[in-house]
C-alpha positions as protocol buffer text, in pm:
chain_id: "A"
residue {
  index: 1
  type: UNK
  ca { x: 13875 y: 10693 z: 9156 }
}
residue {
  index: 2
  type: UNK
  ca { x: 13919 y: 10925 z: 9462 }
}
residue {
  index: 3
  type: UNK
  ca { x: 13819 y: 11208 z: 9281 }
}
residue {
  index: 4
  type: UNK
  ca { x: 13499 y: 11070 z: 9299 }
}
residue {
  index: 5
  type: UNK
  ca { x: 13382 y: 11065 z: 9609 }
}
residue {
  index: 6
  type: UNK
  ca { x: 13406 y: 11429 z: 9651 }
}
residue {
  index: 7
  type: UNK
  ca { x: 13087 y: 11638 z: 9523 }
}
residue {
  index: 8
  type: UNK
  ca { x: 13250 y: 11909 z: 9294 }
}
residue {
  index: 9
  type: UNK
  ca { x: 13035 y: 12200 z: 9193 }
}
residue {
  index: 10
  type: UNK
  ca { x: 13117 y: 12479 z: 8969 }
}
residue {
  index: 11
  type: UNK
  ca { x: 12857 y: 12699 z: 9136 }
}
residue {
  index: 12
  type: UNK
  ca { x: 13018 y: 12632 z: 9460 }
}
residue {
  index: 13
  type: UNK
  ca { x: 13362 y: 12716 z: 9304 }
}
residue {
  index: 14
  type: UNK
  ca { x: 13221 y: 13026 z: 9136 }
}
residue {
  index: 15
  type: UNK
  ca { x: 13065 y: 13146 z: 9450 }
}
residue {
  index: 16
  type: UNK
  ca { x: 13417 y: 13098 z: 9656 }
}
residue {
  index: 17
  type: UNK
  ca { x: 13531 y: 13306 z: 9387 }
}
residue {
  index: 18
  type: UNK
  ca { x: 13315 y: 13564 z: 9419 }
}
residue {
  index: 19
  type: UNK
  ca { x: 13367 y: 13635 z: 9772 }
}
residue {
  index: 20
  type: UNK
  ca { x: 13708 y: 13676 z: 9774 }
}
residue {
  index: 21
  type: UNK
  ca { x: 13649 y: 13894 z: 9484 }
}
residue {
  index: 22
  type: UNK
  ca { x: 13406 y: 14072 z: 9706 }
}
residue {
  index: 23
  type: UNK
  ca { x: 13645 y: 14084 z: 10028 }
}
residue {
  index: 24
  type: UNK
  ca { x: 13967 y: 14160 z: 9821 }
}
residue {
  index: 25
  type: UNK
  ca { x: 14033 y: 14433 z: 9565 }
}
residue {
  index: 26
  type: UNK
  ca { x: 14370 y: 14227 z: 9439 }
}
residue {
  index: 27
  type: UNK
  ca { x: 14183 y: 13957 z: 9351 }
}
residue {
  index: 28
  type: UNK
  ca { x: 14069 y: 14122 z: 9086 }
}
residue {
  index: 29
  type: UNK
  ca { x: 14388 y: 14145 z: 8921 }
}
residue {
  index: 30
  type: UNK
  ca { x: 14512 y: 13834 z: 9034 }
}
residue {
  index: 31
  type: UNK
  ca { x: 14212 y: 13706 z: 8845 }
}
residue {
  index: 32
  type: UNK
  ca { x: 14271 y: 13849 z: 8498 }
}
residue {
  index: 33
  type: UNK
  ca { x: 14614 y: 13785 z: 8518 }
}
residue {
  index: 34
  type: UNK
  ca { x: 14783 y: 13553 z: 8733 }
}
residue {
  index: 35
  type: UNK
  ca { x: 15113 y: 13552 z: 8588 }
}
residue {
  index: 36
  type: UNK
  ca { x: 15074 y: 13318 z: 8312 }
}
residue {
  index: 37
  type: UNK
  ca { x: 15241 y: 13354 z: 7982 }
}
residue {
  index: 38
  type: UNK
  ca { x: 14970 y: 13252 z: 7787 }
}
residue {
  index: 39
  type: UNK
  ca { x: 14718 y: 13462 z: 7921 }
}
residue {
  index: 40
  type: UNK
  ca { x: 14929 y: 13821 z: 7874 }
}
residue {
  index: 41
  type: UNK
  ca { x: 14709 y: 14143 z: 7764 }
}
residue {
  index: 42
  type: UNK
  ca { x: 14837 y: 14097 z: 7433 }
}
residue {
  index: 43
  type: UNK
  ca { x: 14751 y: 14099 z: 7079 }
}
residue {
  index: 44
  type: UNK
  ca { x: 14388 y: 13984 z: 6949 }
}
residue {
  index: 45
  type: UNK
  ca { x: 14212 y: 13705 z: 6863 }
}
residue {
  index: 46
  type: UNK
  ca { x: 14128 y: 13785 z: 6546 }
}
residue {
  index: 47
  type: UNK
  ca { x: 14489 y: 13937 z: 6406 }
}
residue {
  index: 48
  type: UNK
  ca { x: 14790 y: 13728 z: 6412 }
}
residue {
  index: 49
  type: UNK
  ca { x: 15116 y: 13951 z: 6496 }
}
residue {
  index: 50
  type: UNK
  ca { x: 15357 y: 14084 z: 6247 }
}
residue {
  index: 51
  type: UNK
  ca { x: 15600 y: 13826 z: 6144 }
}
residue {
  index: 52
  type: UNK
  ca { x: 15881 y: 14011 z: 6350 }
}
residue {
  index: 53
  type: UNK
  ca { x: 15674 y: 13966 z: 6657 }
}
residue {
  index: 54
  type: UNK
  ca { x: 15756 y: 13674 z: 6892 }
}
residue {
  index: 55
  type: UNK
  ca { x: 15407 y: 13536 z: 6934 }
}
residue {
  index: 56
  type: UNK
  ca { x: 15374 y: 13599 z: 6544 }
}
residue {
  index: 57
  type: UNK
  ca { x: 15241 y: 13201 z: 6514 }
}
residue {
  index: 58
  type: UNK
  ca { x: 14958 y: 13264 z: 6786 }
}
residue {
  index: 59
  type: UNK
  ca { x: 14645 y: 13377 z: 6824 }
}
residue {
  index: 60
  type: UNK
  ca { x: 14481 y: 13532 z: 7123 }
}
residue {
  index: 61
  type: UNK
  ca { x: 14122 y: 13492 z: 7308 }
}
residue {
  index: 62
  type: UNK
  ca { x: 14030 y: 13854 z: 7295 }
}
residue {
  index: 63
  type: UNK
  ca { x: 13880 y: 13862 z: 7678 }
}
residue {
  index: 64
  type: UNK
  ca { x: 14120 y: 13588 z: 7834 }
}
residue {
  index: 65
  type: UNK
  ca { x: 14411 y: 13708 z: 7592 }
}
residue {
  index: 66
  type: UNK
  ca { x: 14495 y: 13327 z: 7642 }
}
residue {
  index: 67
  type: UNK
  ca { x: 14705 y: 13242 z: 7327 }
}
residue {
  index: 68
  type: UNK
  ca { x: 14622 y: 12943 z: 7039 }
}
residue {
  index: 69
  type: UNK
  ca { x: 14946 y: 12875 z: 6842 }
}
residue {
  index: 70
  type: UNK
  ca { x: 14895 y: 12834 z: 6500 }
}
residue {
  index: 71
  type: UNK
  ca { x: 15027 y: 12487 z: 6403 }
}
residue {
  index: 72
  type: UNK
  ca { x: 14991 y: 12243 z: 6674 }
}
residue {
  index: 73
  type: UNK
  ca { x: 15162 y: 11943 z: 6699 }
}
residue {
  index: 74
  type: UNK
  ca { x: 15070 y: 11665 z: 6953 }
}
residue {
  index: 75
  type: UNK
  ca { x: 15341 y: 11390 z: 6952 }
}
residue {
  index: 76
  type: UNK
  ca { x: 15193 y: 11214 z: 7287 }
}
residue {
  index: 77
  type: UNK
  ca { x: 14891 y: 11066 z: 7019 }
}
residue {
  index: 78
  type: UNK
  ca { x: 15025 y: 10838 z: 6790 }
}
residue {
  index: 79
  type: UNK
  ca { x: 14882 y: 10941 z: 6429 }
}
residue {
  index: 80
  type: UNK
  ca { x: 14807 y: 11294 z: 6455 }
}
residue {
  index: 81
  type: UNK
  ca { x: 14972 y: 11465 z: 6161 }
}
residue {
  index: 82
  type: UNK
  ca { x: 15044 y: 11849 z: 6260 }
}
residue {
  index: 83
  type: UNK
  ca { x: 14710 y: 12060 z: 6258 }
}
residue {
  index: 84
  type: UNK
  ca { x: 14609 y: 12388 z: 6171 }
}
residue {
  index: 85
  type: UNK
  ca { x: 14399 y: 12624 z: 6389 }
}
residue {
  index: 86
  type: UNK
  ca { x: 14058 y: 12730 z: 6311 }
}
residue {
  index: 87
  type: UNK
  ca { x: 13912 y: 12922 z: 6617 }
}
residue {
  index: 88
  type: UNK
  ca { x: 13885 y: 12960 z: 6933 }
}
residue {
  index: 89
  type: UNK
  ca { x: 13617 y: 13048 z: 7190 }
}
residue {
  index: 90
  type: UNK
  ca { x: 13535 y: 13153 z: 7548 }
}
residue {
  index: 91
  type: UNK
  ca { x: 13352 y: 12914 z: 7792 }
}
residue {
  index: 92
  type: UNK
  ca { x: 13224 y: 13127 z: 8146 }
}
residue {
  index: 93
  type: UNK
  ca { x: 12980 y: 13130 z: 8354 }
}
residue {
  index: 94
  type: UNK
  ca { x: 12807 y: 13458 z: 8510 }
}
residue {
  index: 95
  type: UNK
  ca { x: 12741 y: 13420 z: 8929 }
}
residue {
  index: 96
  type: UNK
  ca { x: 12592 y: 13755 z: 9072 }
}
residue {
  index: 97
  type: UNK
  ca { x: 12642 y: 13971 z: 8771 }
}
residue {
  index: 98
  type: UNK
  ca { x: 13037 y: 13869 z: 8755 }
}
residue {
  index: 99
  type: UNK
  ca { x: 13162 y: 13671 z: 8413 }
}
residue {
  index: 100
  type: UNK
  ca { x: 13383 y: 13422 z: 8549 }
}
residue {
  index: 101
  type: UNK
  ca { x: 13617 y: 13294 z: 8243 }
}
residue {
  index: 102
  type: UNK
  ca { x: 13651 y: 12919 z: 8251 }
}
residue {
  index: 103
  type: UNK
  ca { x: 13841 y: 12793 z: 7994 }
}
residue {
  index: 104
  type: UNK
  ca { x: 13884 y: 12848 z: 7637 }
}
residue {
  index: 105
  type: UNK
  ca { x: 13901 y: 12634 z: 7335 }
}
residue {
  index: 106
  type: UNK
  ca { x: 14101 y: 12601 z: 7038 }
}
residue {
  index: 107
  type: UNK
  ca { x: 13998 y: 12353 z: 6775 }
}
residue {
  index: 108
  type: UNK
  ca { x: 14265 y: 12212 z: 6506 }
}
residue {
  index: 109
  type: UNK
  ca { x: 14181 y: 12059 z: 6180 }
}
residue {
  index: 110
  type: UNK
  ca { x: 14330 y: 11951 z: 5858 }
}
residue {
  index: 111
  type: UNK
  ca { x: 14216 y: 12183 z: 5673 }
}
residue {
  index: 112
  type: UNK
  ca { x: 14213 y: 11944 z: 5303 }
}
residue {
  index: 113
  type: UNK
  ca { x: 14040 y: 11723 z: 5507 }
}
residue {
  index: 114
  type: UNK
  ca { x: 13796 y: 11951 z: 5630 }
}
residue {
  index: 115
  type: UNK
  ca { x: 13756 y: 12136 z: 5292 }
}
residue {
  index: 116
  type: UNK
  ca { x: 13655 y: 11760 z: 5146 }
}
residue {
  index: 117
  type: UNK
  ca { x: 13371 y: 11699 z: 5380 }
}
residue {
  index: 118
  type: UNK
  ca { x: 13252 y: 12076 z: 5437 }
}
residue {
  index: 119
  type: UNK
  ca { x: 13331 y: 12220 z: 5095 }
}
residue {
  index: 120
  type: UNK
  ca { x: 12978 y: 12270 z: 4985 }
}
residue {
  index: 121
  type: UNK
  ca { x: 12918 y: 12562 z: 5219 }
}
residue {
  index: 122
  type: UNK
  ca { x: 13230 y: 12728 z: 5103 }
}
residue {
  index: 123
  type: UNK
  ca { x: 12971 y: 13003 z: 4943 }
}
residue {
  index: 124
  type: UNK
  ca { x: 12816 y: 13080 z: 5244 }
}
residue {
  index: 125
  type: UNK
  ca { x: 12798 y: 13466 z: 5428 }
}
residue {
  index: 126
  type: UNK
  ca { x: 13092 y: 13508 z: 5646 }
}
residue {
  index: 127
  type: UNK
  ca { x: 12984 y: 13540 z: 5988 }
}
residue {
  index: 128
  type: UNK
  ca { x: 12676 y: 13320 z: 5996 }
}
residue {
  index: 129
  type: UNK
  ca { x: 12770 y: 12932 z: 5994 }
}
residue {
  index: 130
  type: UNK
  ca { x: 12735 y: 12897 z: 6355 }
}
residue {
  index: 131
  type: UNK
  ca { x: 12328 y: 12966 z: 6239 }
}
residue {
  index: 132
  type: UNK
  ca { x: 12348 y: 12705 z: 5960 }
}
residue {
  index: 133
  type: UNK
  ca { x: 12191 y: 12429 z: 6090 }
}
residue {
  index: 134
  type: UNK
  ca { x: 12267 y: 12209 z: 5834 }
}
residue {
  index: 135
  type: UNK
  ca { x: 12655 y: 12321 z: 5849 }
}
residue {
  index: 136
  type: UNK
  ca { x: 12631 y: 12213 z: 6242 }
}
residue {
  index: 137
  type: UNK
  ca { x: 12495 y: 11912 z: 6185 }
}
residue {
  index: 138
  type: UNK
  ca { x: 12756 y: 11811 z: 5898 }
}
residue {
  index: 139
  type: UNK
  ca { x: 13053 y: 11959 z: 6101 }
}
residue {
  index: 140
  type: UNK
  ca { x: 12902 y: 11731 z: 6379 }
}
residue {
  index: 141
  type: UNK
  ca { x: 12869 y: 11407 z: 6238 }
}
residue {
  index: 142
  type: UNK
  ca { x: 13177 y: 11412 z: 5956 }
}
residue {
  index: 143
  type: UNK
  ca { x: 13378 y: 11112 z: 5997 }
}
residue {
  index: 144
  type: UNK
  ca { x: 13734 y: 11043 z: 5843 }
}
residue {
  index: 145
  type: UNK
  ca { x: 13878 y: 11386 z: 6001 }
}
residue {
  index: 146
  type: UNK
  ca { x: 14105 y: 11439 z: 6272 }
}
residue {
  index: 147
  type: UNK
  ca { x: 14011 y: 11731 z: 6546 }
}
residue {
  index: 148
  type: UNK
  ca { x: 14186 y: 11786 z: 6852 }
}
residue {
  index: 149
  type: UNK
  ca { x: 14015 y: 12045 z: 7116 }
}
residue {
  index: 150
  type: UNK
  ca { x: 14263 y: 12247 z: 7332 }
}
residue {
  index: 151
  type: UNK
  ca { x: 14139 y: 12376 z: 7648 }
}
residue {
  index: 152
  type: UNK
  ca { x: 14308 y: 12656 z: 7808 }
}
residue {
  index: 153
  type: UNK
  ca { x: 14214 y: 12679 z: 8164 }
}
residue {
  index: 154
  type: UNK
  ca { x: 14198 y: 13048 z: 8289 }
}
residue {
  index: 155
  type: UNK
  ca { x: 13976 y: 12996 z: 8600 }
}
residue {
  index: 156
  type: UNK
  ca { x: 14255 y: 12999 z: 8930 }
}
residue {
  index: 157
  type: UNK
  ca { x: 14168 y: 12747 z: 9126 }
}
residue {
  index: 158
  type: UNK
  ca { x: 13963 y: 12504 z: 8861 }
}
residue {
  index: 159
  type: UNK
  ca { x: 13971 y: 12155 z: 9023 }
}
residue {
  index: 160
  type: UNK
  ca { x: 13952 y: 11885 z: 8701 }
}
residue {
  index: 161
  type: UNK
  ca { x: 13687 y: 11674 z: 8898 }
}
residue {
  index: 162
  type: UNK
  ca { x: 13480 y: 12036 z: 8835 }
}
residue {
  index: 163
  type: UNK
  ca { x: 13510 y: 12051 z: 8476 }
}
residue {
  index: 164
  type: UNK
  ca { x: 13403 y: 11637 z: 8471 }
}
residue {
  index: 165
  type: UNK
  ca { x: 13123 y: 11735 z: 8681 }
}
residue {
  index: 166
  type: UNK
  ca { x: 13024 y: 11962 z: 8370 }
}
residue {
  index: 167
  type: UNK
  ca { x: 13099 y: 11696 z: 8136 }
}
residue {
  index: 168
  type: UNK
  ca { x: 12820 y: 11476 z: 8318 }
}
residue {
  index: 169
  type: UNK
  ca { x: 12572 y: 11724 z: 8294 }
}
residue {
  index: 170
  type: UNK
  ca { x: 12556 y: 11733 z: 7892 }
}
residue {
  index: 171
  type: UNK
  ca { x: 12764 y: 11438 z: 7800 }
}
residue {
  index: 172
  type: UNK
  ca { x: 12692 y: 11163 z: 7999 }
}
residue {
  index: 173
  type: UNK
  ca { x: 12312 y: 11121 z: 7931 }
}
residue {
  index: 174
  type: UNK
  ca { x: 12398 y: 11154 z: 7557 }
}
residue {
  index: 175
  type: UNK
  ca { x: 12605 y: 10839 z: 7607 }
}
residue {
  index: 176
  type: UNK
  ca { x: 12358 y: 10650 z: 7820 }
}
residue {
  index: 177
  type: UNK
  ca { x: 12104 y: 10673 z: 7528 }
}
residue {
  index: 178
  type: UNK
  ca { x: 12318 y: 10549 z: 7273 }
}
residue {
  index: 179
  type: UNK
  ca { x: 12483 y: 10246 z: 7558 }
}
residue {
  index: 180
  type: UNK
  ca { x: 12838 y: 10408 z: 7574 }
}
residue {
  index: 181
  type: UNK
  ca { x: 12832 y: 10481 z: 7922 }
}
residue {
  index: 182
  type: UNK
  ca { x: 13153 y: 10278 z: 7971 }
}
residue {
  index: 183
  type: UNK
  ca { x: 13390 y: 10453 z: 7749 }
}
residue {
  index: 184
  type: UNK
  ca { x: 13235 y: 10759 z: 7840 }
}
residue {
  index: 185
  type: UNK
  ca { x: 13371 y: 10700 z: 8216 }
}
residue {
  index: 186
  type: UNK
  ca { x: 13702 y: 10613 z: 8129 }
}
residue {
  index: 187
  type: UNK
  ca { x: 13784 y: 10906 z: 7928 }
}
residue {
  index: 188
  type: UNK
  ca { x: 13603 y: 11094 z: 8240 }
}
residue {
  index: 189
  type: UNK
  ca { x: 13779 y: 10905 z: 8503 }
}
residue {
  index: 190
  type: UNK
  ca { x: 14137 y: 10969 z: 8404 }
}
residue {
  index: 191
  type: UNK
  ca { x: 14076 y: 11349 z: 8303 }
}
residue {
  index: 192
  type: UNK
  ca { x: 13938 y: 11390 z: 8692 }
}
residue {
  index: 193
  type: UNK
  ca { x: 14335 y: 11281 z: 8770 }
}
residue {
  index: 194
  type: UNK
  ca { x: 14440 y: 11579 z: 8610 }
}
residue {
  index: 195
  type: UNK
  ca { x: 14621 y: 11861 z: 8760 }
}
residue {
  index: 196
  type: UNK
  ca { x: 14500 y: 12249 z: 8708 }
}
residue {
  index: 197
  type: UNK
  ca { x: 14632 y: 12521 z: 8760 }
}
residue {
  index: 198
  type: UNK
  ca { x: 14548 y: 12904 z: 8586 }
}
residue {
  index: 199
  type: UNK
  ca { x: 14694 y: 12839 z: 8227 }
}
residue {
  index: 200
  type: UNK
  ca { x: 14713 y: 12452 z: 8249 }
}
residue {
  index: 201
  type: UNK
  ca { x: 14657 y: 12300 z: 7863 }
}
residue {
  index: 202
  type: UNK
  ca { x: 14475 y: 12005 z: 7804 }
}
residue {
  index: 203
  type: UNK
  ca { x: 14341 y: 11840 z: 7455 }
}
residue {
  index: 204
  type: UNK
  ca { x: 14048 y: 11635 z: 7320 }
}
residue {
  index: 205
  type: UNK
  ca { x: 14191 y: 11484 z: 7027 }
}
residue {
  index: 206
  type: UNK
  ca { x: 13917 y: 11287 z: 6863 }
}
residue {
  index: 207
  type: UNK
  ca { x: 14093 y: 11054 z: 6570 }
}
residue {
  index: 208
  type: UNK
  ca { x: 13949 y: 11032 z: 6204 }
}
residue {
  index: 209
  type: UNK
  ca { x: 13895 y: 10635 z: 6359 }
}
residue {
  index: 210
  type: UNK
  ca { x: 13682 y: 10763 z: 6609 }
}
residue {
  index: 211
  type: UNK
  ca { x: 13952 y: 10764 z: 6937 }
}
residue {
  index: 212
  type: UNK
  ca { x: 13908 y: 11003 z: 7190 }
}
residue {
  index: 213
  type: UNK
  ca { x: 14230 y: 11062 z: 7358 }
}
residue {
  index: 214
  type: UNK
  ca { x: 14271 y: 11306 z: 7651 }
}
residue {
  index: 215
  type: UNK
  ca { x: 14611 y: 11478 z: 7698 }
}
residue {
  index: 216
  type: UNK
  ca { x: 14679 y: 11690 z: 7993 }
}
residue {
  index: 217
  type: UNK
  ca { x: 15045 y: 11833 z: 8076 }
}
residue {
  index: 218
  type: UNK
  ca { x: 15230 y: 11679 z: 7853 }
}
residue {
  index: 219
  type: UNK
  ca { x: 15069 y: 11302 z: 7930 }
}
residue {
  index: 220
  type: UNK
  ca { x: 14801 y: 11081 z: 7810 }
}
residue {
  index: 221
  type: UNK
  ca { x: 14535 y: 11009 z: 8092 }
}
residue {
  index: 222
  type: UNK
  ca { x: 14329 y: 10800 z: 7892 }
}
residue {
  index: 223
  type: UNK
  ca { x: 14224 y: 10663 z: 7552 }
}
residue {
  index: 224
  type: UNK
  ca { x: 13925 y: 10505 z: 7404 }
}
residue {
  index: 225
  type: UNK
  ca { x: 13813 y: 10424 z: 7065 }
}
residue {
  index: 226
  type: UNK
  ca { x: 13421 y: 10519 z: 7061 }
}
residue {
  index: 227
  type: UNK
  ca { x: 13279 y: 10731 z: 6734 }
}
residue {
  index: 228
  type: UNK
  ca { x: 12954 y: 10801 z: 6942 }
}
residue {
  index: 229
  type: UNK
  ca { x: 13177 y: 11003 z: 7191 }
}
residue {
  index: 230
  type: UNK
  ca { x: 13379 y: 11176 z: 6935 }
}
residue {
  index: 231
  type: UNK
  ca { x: 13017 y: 11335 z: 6800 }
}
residue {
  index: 232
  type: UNK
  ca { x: 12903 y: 11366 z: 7103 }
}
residue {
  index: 233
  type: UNK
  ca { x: 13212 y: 11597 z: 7230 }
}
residue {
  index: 234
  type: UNK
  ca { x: 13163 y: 11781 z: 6891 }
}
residue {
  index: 235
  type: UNK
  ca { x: 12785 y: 11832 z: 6989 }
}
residue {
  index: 236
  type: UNK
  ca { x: 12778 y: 11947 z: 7324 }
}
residue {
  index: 237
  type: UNK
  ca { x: 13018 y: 12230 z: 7168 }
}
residue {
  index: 238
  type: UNK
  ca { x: 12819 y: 12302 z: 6838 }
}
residue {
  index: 239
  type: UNK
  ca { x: 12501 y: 12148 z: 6857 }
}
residue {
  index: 240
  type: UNK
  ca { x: 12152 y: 12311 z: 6899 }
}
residue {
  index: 241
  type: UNK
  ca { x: 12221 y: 12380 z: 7283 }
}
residue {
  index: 242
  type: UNK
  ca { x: 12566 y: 12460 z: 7310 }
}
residue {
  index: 243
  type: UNK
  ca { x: 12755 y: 12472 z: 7672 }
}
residue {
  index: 244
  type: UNK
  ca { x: 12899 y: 12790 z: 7514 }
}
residue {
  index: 245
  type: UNK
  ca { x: 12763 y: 13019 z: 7223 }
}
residue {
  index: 246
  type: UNK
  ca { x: 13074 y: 13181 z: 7218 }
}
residue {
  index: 247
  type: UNK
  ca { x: 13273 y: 12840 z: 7146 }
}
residue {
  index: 248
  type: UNK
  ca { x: 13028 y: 12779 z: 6893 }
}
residue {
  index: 249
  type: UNK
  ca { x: 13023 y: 13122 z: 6727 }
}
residue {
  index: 250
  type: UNK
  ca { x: 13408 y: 13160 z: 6707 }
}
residue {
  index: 251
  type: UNK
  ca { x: 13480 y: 12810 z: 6613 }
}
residue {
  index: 252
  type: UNK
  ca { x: 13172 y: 12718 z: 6328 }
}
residue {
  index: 253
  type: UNK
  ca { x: 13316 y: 13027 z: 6174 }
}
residue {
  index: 254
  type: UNK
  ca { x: 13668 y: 12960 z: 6164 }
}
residue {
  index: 255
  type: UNK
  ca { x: 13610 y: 12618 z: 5992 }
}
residue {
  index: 256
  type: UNK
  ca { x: 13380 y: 12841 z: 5682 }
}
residue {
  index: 257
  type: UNK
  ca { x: 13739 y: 13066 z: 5694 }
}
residue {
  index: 258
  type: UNK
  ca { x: 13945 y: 12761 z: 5654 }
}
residue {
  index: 259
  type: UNK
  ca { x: 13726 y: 12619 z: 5357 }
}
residue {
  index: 260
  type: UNK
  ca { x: 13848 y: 12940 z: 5136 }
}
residue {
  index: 261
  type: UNK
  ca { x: 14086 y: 12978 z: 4878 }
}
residue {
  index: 262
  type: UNK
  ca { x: 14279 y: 13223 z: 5066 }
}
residue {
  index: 263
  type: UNK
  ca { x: 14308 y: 13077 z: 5400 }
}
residue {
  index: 264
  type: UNK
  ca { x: 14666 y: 13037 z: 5515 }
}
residue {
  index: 265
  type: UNK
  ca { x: 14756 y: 12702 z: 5692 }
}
């Protein structure tokens, strides 16, 4: 595990960032966008786009403008049916008053499935379930349901040993405490193998059986069959101390969407 050996810091990253942000004006641009499709100044990320419109099964990040399509379909993971987005969220970080934009994340869901183990807060106010703490705790901890997390990276020069770094801040002593330390290095192992670049997709899918399976370009780097992890993940992202409020905000309340009558998958 060569990645390994090498100390990766996001604060270090973030701070390489800012000076060439500091010493050139381009980078500014360069930084918004880099020339990747996904991350165009277009659209919303609330609206989807007139059906004549050619991202018209997307949605868009409204800082990052990174898009989400609509159905997602992940044939690397054997047993994923095709999923429906929910929501997605930003994950930065702020270094000497600059927002640097991280990643974002999409979550996909069945929604049946979800509207069989979360139905009971259909009646909730709009806009608030990310402040339910009992809607938290049950989207948490609900087993039997399939969710895959796609990241969207939109940092340039994000190394993947960087984002496990962050990963072993909030994850790892979770999974000490409850003696999954093993799995949890596995999954974290092979994702430090990935390869980033600005725009670079990579999923979580965590299995109604509890397998967490990481998917990055196209390929599986690693799979492991561990419910603690799967709640976990789903914690660090919606629990009481989220790594992003954003994440949390835009996602808990895209799930209370999906559990209405009207939603359209």
């Amino acid at each position: 595990m060569s990645f390994l050996k090498k100390k990766y810091s996001l604060t270090t990253a973030l701070a390489e960032k800012f000076s060439k942000l500091s010493s050139r004006s381009s980078y500014a641009e360069e930084y918004v966008s880099e020339g990747e499709e996904d991350l165009t100044p277009e659209g919303s990320s609330l609206e989807l786009s007139g059906s004549s419109a050619p991202d018209a099964t997307y949605r868009r990040e409204l800082k990052t403008k990174a898009r989400s399509p609509v159905p997602l379909a992940l044939p690397q993971v054997d047993g994923i049916p095709p999923l429906t987005f929910v929501g997605t969220g930003l994950r930065s970080e702020t270094f000497m008053t600059v927002e640097f934009w991280i990643y974002t994340i999409g979550m996909y869901v069945e929604p049946s499935e979800v509207r069989g183990k979360l139905g009971s807060f259909k009646s909730c106010e709009p806009g608030t379930l990310h402040e339910n703490e009992d809607f938290c705790r049950s989207l948490i901890s609900m087993k039997g349901v399939t969710r895959v997390l796609r990241f969207v990276i939109t940092l340039p020069g994000l190394k993947a040993g960087i984002v496990v770094s962050q990963f072993d801040k909030v994850l790892l002593p979770k999974m000490q405490k409850k003696g999954k330390e093993k799995e949890y290095r596995y999954i974290m192992e092979n994702m430090g193998k990935a390869k980033f670049r600005k725009g670079t997709k990579m999923f979580l899918a965590l299995s109604g059986e509890g397998e967490v399976t990481c998917v990055c370009n196209g390929e599986i780097l690693g799979a492991v069959k561990c419910d603690e992890l799967c709640e976990s993940i789903m914690e660090i992202y919606f629990g009481d101390v989220p790594v992003s409020e954003d994440v949390k905000e835009k996602i808990c309340n895209g799930v209370h969407a999906a559990l209405q009558d009207d939603f359209e998958e």
